[in-house]
C-alpha positions in Angstrom: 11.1 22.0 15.3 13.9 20.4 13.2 14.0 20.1 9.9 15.1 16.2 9.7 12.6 13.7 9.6 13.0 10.1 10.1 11.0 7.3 8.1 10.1 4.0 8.0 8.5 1.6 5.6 6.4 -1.2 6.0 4.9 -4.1 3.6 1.6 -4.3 2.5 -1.2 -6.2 0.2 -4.0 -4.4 -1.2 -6.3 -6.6 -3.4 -9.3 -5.8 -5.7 -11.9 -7.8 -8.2 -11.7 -4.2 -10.2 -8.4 -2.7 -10.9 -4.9 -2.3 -10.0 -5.3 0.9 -9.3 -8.2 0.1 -6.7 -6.4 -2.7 -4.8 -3.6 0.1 -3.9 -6.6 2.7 -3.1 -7.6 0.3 -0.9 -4.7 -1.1 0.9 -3.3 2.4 1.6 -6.9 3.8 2.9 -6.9 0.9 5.0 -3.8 1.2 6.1 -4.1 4.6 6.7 -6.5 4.1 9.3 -3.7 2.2 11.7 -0.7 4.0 11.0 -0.3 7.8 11.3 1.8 9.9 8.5 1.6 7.9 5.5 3.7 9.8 3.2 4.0 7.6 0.3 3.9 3.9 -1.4 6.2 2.1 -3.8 4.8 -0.5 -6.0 6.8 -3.8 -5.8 5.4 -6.5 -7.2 1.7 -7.2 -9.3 0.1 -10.3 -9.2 -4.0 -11.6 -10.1 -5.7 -14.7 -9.4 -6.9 -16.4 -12.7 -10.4 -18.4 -13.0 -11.8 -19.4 -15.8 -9.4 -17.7 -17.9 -10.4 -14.3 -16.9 -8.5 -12.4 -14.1 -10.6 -13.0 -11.0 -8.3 -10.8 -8.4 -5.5 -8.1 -9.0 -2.9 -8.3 -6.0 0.1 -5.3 -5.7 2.4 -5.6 -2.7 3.6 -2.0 -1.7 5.7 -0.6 0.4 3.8 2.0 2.8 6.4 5.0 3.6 5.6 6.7 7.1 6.9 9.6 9.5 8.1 8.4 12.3 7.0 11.2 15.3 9.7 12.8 17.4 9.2 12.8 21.0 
């Protein structure tokens, strides 16, 4: 087995009514579930959705680090 790995990254958005720290709980569970060897995330941007003048939604866009399998 080598020791050199190769990655990739892909984009995601997690959301949440709760927390930040929920909506990227969630989107990398979920995306867990699709895409093997998630290795790590990067946060790259926050966002929420205001009503009322309370924050409704958080949004975080991530970046989803995997390990791409050798053959």
């Amino acid at each position: 087995m080598s020791n050199h790995h190769v990655y990739k990254k892909v984009e995601i958005v997690g959301s949440s009514t709760t927390s930040i720290e929920e909506a990227i709980e969630h989107a990398i569970a979920e995306t867990s579930k699709s895409v093997k060897n998630v290795e790590w995330f990067e946060v790259q941007e926050t966002r929420g959705h205001v009503t009322n003048g309370k924050v409704a939604h958080y949004q975080v866009v991530l970046k989803v680090g995997f390990r791409v399998e050798s053959t």
